[in-house]
C-alpha positions in Angstrom: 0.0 0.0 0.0 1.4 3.1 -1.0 1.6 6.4 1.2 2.9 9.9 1.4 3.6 11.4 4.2 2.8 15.2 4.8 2.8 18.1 7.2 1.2 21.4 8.1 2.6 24.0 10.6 4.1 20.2 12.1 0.9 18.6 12.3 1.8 15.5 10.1 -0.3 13.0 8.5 0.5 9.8 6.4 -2.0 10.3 3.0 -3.5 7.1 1.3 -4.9 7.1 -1.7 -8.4 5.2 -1.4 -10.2 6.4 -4.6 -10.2 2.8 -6.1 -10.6 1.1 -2.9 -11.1 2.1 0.9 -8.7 0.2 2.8 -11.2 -1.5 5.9 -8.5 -1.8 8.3 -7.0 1.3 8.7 -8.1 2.4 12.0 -7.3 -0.7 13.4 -3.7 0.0 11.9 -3.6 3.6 13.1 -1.6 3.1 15.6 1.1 0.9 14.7 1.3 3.1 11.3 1.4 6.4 13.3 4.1 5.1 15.9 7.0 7.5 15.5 9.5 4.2 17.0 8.2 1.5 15.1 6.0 3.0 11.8 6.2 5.4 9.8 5.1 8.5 12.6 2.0 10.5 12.2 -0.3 12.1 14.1 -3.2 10.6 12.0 -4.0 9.1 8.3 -5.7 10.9 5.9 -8.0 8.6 3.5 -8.7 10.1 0.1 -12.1 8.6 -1.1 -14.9 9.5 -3.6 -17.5 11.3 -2.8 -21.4 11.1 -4.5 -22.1 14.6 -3.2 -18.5 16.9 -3.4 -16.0 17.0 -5.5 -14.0 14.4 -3.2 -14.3 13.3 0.6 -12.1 13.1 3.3 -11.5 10.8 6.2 -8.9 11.6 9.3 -8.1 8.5 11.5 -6.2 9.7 14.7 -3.3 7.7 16.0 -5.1 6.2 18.5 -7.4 4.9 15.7 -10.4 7.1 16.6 -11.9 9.1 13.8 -12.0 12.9 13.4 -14.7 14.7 12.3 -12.5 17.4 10.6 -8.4 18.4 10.9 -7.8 22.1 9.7 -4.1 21.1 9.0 -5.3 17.9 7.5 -7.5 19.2 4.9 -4.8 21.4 4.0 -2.4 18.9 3.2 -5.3 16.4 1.5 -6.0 19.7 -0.9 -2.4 20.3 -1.7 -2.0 16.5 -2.7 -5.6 16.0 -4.9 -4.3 19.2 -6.7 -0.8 18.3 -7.8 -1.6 14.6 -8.6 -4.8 16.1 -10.8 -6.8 14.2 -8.8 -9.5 17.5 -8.7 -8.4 19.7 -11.3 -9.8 22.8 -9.3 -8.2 25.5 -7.3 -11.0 25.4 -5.1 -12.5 22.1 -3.9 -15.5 21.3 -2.0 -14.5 18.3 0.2 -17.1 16.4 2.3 -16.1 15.3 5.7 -17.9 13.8 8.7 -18.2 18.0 10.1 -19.6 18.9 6.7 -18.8 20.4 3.2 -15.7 22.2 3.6 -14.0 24.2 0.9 -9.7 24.6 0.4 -8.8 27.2 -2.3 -5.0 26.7 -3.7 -2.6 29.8 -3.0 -0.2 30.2 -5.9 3.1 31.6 -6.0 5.5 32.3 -8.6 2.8 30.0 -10.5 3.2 27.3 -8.3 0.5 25.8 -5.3 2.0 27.4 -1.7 -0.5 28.2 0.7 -4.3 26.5 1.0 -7.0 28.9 2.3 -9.6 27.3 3.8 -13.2 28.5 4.5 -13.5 26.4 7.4 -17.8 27.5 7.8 -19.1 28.7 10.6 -18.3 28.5 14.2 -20.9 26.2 16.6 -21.3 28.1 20.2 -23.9 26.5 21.5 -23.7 24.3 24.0 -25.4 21.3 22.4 -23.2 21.4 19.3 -20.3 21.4 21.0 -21.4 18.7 22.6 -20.9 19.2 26.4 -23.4 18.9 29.2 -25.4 21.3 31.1 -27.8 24.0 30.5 -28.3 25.8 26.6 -26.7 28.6 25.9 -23.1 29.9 24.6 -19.9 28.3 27.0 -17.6 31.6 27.3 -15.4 32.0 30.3 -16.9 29.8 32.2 -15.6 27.7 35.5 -14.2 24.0 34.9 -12.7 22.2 37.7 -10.3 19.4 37.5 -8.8 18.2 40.6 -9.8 20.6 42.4 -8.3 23.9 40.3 -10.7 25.9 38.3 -10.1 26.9 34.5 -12.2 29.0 32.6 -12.6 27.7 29.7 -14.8 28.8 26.4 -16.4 26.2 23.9 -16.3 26.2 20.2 -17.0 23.5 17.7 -15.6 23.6 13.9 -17.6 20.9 13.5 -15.6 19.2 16.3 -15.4 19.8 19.8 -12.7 22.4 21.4 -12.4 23.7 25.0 -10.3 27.4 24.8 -8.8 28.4 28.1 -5.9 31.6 28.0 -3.3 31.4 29.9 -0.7 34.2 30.8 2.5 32.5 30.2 2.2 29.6 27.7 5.7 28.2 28.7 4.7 27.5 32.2 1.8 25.2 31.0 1.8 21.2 32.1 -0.4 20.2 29.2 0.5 16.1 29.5 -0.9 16.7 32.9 -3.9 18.9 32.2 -4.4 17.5 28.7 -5.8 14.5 29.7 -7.9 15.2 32.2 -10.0 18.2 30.2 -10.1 16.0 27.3 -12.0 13.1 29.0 -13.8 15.5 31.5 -17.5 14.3 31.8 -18.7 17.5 30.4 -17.7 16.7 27.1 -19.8 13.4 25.9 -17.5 13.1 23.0 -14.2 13.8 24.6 -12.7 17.3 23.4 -9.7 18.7 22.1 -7.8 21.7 24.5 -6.2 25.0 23.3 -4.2 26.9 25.9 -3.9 30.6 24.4 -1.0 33.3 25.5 -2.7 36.9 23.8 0.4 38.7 22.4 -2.1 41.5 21.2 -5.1 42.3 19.3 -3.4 40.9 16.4 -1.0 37.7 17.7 -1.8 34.8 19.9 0.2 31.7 20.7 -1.0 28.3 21.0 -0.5 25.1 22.7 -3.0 22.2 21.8 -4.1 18.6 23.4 -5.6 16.9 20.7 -8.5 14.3 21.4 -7.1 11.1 20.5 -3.7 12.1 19.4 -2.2 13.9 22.8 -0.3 17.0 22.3 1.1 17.8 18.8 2.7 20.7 17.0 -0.7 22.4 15.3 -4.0 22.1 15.3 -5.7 24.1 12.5 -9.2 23.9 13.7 -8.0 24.5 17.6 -6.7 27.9 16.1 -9.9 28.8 14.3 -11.6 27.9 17.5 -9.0 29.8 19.8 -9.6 32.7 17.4 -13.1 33.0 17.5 -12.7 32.2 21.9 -10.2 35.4 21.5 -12.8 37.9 20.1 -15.4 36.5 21.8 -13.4 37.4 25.1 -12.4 40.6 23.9 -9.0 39.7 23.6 -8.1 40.5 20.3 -9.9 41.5 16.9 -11.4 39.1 14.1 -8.0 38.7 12.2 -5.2 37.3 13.8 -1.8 35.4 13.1 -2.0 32.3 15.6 1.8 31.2 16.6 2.5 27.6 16.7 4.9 25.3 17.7 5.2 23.9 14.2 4.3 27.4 12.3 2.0 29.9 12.0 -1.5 30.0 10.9 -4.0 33.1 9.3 -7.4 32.9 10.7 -9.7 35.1 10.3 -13.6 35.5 11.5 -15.3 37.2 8.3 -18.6 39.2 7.6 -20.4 36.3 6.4 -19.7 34.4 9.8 -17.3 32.1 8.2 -13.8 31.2 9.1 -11.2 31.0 7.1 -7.8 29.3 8.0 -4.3 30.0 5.8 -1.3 28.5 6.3 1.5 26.2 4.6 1.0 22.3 3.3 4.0 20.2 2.6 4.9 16.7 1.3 8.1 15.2 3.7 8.5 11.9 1.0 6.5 9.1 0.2 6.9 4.9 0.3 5.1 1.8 0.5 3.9 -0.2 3.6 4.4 -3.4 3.8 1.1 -5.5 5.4 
């Protein structure tokens, strides 16, 4: 089975080409293919299918061999491969995924594919699309308590979950301890991933991210559309903002029409063949 392997701002994927034929084991194989020791290292697979709706469809297994609903880096890299294999012959592709259609655009320069903008759709708030338990309404700074400390924490889903809390030094941070714990927190039915957000200013945050069912990695590309739209929300910065990674830096910005849109880099590292 042949592979390639990619990354975005660090968040890296191995990409299959299923368009003939979906491979029925992958999750099952997800971790073993994703361990950085003994596979090829990932944080999740990307499976390129057909789709009878969109131009093409997406799948994201994590490494623990969960499935994603959506990965902002992930798509990225998924567009960036479809396009310069002519897969999809567009420079802007409707993909369907498990959170929805969602649409990459090709960024050229110097007539070559560089960036992928994404319009990522609209931002979920309430509480029951998040999902997390307790009352209606819109989670934003609210009190969560794990072992006995209390974060405040605000709720966004890009079509999957994401708890926001901001932090005032990101450095000083224990997120393999705190991770965890918020991710598996019996608020959230469906587990959630955890952004914790330094504001630099109105313009700049930084991020650190737990990601449900692949622990702490380098990017998250939804957690930073989600940590931008916690930002403004909190009145911490405006509706445009760089978000600085440990793997890169991302462009997200909260438009008129209510949509996100996420820009940033897509790269292929090299490609092989796994042997089953």
């Amino acid at each position: 089975m042949k592979f390639t392997k990619m990354q975005g701002t660090g968040n890296d994927f191995i990409v299959i080409d299923c368009m003939e034929r979906e491979n029925k084991d992958l999750k099952q194989l997800a971790p073993k293919l994703c361990n950085r020791h003994f596979g090829i290292g990932a944080d999740g697979i990307i499976m390129i299918l057909p789709s009878a709706s969109e131009d093409i469809k997406m799948r994201i297994i994590n490494s623990d061999g969960s499935e994603a609903e959506m990965c902002g880096n992930g798509i990225r890299c998924f567009a960036k491969y479809i396009y310069t294999r002519g897969i999809i012959n567009k420079e802007k592709i409707r993909v369907e995924t498990l959170a929805g259609t969602i649409v990459p655009e090709i960024i050229f320069k110097n007539g070559k594919p560089d960036m992928v903008k994404v319009d990522m759709g609209e931002p979920r708030l309430k509480r029951s699309d998040i999902p997390m338990e307790g009352p209606e309404g819109e989670v934003i700074n609210e009190p969560l308590y794990l072992d006995g400390i209390e974060y405040r924490i605000t709720c966004v889903s890009m079509g999957n979950p994401h708890c926001v809390i901001f932090i005032d030094d990101i450095n000083a941070i224990p997120i393999k301890e705190i991770g965890p714990g918020i991710e598996n927190h019996k608020l959230f039915p469906q587990k959630t991933n955890v952004e914790f957000i330094q504001v630099l200013n109105q313009g700049e945050i930084k991020m650190k991210v737990w990601e449900r069912g692949a622990g702490e990695t380098l990017a998250c590309g939804t957690g930073a559309c989600a940590s931008g739209v916690a930002s403004y929300l909190n009145k911490k910065t405006g509706r445009r903002i760089i978000v600085h990674l440990p793997g890169g830096d991302l462009l997200v910005e909260w438009m008129d029409d209510n949509h996100i849109y996420m820009t940033g880099p897509a790269e292929e590292v090299f490609t092989g063949e796994i042997i089953l």
